[in-house]
NUSE-32124 format. One record per residue (C-alpha): x, y, z; residue in three letters. Coordinates in steps of 0.001 Angstrom, whole numbers, padded with zeros to 6 digits, always signed. Layout:
XYZala;...
END
This chain:
+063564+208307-179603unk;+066000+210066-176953unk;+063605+213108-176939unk;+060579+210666-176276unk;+059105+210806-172437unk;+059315+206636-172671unk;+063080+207005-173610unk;+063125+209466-170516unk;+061217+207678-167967unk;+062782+204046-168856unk;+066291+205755-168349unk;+065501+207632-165005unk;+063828+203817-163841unk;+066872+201792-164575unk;+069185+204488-163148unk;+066780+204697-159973unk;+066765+200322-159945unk;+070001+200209-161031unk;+071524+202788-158058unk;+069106+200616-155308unk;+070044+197331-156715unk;+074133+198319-156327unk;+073681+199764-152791unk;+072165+197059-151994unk;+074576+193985-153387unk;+076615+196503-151878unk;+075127+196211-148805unk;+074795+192327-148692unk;+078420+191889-150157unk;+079612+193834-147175unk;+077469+192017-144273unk;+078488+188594-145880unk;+081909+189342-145868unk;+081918+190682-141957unk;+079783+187284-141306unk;+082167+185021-142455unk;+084736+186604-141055unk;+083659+186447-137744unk;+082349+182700-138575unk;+086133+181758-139046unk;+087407+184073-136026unk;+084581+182509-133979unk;+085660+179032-135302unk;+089389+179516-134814unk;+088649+180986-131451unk;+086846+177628-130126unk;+090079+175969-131890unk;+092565+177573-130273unk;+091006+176813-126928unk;+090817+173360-127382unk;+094673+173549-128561unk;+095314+175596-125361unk;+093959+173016-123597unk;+095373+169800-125705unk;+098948+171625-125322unk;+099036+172237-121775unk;+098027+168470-120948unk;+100824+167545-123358unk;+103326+169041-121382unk;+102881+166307-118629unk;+104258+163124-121303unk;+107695+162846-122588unk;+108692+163693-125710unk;+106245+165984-125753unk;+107966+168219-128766unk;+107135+165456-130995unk;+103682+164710-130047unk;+103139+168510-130438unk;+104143+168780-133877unk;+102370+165776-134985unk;+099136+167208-132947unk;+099896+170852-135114unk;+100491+169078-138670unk;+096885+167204-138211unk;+095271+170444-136918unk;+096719+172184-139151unk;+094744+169945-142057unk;+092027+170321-139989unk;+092048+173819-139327unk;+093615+175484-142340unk;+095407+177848-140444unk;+098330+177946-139624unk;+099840+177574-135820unk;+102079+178632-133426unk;+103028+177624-130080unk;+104751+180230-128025unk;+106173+180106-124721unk;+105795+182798-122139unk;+108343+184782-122966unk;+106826+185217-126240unk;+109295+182865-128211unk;+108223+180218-130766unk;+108669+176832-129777unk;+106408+175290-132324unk;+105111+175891-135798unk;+102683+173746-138199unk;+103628+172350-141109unk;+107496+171506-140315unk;+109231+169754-137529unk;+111880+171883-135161unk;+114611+170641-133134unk;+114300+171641-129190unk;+117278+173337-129080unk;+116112+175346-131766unk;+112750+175606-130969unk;+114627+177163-126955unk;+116993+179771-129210unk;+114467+180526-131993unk;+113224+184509-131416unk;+111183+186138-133862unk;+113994+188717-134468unk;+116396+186094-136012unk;+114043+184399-139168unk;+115143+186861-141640unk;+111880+189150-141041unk;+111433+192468-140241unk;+112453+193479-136324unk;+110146+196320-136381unk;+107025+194342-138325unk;+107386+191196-136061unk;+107828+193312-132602unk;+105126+195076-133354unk;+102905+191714-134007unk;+104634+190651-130587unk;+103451+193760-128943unk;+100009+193168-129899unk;+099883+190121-127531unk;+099950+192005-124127unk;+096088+191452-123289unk;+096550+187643-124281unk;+099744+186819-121981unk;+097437+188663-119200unk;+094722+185968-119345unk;+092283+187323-122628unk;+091781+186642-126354unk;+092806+188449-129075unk;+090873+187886-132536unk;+091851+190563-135399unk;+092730+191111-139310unk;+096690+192184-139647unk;+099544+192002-142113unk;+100900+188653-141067unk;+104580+189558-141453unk;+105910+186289-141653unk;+103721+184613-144095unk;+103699+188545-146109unk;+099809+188559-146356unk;+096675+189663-144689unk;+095549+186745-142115unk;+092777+186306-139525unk;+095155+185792-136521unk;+093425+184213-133092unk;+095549+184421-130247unk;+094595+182021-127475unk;+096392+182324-123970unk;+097796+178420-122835unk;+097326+178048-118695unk;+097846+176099-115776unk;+095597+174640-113707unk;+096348+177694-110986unk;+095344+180313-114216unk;+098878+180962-114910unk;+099919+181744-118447unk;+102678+180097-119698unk;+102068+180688-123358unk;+099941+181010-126193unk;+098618+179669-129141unk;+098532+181930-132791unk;+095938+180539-135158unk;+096602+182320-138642unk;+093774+181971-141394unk;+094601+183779-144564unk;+092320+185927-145920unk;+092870+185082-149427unk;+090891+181692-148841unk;+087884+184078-148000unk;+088430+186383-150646unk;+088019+183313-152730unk;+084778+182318-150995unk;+083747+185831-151597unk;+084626+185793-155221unk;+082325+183060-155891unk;+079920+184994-153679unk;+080104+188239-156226unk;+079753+186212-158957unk;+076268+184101-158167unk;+075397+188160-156427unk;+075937+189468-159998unk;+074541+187699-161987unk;+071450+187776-160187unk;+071907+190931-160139unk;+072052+191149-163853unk;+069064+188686-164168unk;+066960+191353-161837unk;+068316+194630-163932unk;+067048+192262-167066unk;+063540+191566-165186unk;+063387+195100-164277unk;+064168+196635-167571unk;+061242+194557-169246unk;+058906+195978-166150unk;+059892+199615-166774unk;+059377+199401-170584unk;+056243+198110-170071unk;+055200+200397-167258unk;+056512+203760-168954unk;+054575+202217-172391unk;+051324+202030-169742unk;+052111+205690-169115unk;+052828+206993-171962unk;+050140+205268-174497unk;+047365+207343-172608unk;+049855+210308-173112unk;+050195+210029-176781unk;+046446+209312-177423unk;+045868+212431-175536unk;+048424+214106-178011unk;+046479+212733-181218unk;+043150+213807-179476unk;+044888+217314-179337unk;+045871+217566-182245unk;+042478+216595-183886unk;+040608+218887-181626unk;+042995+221553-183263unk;+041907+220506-186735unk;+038088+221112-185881unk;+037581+217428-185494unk;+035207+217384-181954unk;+034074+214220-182200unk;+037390+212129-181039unk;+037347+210788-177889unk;+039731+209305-175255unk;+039106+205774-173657unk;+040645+206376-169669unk;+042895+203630-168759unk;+042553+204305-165433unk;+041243+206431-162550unk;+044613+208259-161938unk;+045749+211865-162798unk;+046042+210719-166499unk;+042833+209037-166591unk;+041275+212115-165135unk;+043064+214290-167750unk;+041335+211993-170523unk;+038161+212524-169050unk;+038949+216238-169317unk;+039903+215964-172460unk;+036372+214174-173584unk;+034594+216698-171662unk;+036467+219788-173079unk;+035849+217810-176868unk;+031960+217444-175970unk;+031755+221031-174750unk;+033526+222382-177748unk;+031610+220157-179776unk;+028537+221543-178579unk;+029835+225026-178511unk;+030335+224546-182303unk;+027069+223203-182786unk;+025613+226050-181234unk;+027915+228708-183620unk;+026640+226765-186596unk;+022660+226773-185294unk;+023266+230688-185058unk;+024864+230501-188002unk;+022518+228529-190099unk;+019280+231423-187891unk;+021622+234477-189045unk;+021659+233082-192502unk;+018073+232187-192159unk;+017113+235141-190934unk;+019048+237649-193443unk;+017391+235661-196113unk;+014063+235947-194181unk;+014473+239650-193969unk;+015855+240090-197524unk;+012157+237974-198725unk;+010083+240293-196517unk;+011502+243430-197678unk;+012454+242351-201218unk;+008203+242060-202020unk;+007074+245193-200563unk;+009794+247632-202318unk;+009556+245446-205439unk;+005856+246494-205483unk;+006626+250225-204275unk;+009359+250955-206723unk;+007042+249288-209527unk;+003849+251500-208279unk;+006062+254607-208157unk;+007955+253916-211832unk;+004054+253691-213277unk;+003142+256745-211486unk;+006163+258851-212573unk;+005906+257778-215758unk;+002631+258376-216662unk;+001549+255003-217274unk;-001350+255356-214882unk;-003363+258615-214919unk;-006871+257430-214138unk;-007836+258687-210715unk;-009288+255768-209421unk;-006145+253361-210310unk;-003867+256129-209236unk;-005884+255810-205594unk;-005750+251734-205838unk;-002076+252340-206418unk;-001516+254703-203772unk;-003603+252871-201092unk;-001791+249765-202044unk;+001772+251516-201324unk;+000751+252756-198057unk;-000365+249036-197296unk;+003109+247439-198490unk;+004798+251073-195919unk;+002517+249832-193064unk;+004203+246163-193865unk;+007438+247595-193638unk;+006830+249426-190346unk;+005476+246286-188794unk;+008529+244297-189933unk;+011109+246826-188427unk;+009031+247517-185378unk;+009013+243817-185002unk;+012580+243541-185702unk;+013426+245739-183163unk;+011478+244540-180372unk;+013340+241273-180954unk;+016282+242303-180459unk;+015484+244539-177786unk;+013961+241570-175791unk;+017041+239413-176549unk;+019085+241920-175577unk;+019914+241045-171478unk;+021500+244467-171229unk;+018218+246430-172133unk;+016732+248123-169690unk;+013546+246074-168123unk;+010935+247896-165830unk;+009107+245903-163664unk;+006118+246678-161326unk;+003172+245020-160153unk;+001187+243970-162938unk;-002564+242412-162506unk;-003207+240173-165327unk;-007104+240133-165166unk;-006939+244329-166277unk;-004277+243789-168779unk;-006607+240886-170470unk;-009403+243081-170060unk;-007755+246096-172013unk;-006452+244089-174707unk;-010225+242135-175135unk;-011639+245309-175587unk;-009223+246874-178372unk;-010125+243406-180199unk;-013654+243159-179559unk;-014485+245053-182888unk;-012888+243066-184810unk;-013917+239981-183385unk;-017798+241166-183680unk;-016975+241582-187591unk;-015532+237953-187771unk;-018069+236360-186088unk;-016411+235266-182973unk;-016784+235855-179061unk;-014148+236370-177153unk;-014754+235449-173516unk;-012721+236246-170201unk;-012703+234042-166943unk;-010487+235576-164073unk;-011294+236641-161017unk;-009822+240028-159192unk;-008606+238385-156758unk;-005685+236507-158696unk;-003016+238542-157121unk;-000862+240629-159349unk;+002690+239537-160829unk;+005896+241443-160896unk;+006342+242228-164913unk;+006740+244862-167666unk;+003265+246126-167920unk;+004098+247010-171701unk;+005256+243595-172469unk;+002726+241908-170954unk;-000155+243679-173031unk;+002290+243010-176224unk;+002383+239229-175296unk;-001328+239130-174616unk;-001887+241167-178288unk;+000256+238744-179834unk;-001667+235524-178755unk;-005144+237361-179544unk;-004125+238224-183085unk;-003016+234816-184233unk;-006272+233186-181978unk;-008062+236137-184648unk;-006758+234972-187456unk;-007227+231262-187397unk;-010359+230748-185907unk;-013304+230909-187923unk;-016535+232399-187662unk;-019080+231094-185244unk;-015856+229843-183341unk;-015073+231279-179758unk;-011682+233008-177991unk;-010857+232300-174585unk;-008766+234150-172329unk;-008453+232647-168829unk;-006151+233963-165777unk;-006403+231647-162404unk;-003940+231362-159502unk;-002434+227136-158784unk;-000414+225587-156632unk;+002847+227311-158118unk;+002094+229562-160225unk;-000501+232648-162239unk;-001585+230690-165030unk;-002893+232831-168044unk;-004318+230488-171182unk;-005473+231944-174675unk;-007980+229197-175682unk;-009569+229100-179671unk;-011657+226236-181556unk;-009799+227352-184972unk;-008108+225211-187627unk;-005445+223911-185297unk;-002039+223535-185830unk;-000402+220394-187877unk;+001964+218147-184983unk;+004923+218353-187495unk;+004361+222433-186875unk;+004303+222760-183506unk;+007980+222390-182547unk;+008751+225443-185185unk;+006846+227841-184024unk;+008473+230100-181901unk;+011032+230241-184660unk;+011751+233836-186612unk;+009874+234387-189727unk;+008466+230680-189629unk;+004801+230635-190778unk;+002704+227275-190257unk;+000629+228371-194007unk;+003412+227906-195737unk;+001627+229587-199045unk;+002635+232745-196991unk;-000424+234800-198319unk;+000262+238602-198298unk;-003557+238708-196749unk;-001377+238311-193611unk;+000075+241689-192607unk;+002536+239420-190194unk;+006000+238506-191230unk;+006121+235273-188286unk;+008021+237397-185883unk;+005071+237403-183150unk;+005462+234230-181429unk;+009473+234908-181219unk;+008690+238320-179569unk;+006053+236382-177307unk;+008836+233460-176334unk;+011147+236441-175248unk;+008611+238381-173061unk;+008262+234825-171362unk;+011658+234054-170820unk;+012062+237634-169712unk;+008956+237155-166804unk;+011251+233871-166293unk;+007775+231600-167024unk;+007164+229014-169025unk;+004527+228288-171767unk;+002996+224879-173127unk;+001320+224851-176557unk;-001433+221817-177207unk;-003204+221854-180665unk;-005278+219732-182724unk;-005822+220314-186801unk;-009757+221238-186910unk;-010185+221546-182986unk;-007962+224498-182252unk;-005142+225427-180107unk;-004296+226454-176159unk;-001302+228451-175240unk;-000678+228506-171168unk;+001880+230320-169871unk;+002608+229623-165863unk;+004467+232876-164232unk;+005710+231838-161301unk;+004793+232039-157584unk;+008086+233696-156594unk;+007382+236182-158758unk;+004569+237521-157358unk;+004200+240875-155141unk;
END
């Protein structure tokens, strides 16, 4: 758990809350304090000049000692501060809380109550700016009560300004302290409340944070295990939710990488097996042919020629296969070198009609041509381009029966040189069509060695397409024949 990011995060929250939270009770503790400190001084202060005032009319009755101390007990009460009454020559005639006898109130100095001389001169000294006319409001070590007070010294005048004394208000601190007690109290436990409130938000914030975090981990880990198909749900549009969606994209791609190794996986297996039927027939019947020869088991001439001429049929096979075999991987090959030159189309399909017009004549069929010279030429491999057009014309040959009709047609669109190999043969079946281009795949699936072609052609011809960068459309119906168009493109024309 103490290793967990949660466990992390949730501690580095509450230290963060709980460091603001102290400042700022802290803070507050402080500015209430200094606020009701200067709430007392400022209420002591307004005291002390309505004393000032209440003592210096006093002074005009008789037996005015006695109505003094009975006007200090009940402010006193009223106050709860202490006060003292002192004459201008900065002797006490009058404290609260006790009565004093004038002539001891006339003798009484501060240096003769048992206190410190140098603690109570010092107080005394502190009154200079009051006995010149102004107010004095501080916190000091009250020596004669031995605590910390709020002391408010209030200058006592005649009607002509003079001062002839002054008036000591003495609060003591401890009765704030007290207020402030309560004040820390109520401050911490709210405090504690808020660290409470604010521990539940964190746990639940850092579990917001790190859920995403952990699926993320689990999404890892399965991607590790070959498992592509996982995905993450994104919580949100953040940096973690965009690191899901990276995640899901990187799964997809991978995904689809591996579905790509395992298509050329399942074609390499496909096509070693392919290969490995193709060549297994032909030496199977050369080996056999040659075993009966060498051994005597044929000796009449005219078997030995059947023999022999059906050998070099099953070595003319062979050569096929590997020539085929090698311009495969030649095209496929990016690397290989690729010439390219103007090429028109119309003489290409004109050559290639006329090495196939024998053979045509003995089947039966006419082959027609419909371009016109001025189709302008393409950029292409001249070779390639009479291979592609072979390739077309010797399938169109051998499904198209006789009577039927070939047609080769080159015209110039919109966007594009559009060459089209046209028969009325036998067609091929709709559940065909999407197979072949495919290596070694053969629409009469009797495969009938009649067929010198191992179903490598229409591969090679996809390649020389892609390689011209065109594109080719196939349309077929069973018993009305079949169209290939290929569109080179406009771009690529010189």
């Amino acid at each position: 758990m103490r290793n967990s990011l949660q466990f992390k995060l949730l501690i580095a929250f509450m230290i963060i809350i709980s460091l603001t939270l102290g400042s700022v009770i802290f803070g507050i503790s402080l500015f209430i304090k200094d606020q009701v400190v200067a709430d007392k001084q400022k209420d002591l202060l307004q005291k002390g000049t309505e004393l000032a005032q209440s003592i210096q009319f006093l002074q005009n009755f008789p037996n005015n000692m006695d109505r003094l101390n009975d006007f200090l007990n009940h402010a006193d009460q009223y106050l709860g501060a202490r006060i003292w009454i002192l004459d201008k020559s900065r002797q006490v005639i009058a404290i609260s809380g006790g009565r004093m006898g004038m002539g001891n109130m006339q003798n009484m100095h501060m240096g003769n109550m048992g206190l410190g001389m140098g603690n109570m001169r010092s107080l005394m000294g502190q009154l200079d700016p009051v006995y010149s006319g102004q107010i004095l409001t501080k916190i000091t070590e009250q020596p004669y009560y031995g605590e910390k007070m709020v002391v408010v010294a209030v200058p006592i005048k005649q009607a002509d300004g003079t001062v002839i004394g002054a008036v000591l208000l003495n609060a003591p601190v401890t009765g704030i302290n007290d207020f402030m007690q309560r004040i820390y109290y109520y401050i911490g436990a709210g405090g504690i409340i808020a660290l409470l409130f604010a521990f539940l938000i964190a746990n639940r914030l850092t579990q917001t944070i790190v859920k995403p975090l952990k699926e993320m981990e689990t999404a890892t880990e399965t991607l590790a295990k070959g498992d592509y198909s996982i995905r993450i749900n994104p919580h949100s549009s953040d940096e973690v939710g965009r690191l899901g969606s990276a995640i899901n994209s990187l799964a997809q791609e991978l995904s689809d990488y591996m579905g790509e190794l395992e298509k050329a996986e399942q074609l390499r297996r496909e096509f070693v097996a392919n290969v490995s039927h193709e060549l297994r027939t032909p030496l199977t019947i050369l080996r056999s042919y040659t075993e009966a020869l060498l051994d005597g088991i044929i000796t009449e001439p005219n078997q030995v020629k059947n023999h022999l001429h059906d050998m070099q049929e099953e070595i003319i096979r062979l050569e096929h296969l590997v020539k085929d075999l090698l311009d495969l991987s030649r095209l496929q090959n990016e690397a290989a070198a690729w010439h390219t030159e103007p090429i028109p189309l119309p003489d290409i399909a004109d050559g290639v009609l006329h090495m196939f017009k024998q053979k045509a004549i003995q089947k039966g069929i006419k082959i027609n041509l419909e371009a016109k010279k001025s189709v302008p030429p393409i950029l292409g491999n001249g070779e390639r381009l009479t291979q592609l057009l072979f390739i077309f014309l010797d399938n169109a040959l051998q499904h198209t029966p006789s009577g039927a009709s070939i047609t080769v047609s080159i015209k110039q669109t919109t966007s594009a040189i559009e060459l089209a190999v046209a028969d009325t043969g036998t067609g091929i079946a709709k559940e065909d069509l999407p197979h072949i281009w495919e290596r070694f795949y053969k629409a009469d699936k009797s495969h009938q060695r009649t067929d010198t072609g191992a179903g490598l052609g229409l591969a090679i011809a996809k390649q020389i397409i892609e390689r011209h960068k065109a594109k080719v459309t196939v349309s077929s119906r069973l018993g009305e024949g079949t169209k290939f168009t290929v569109e080179f493109p406009l771009h690529n024309n010189v």
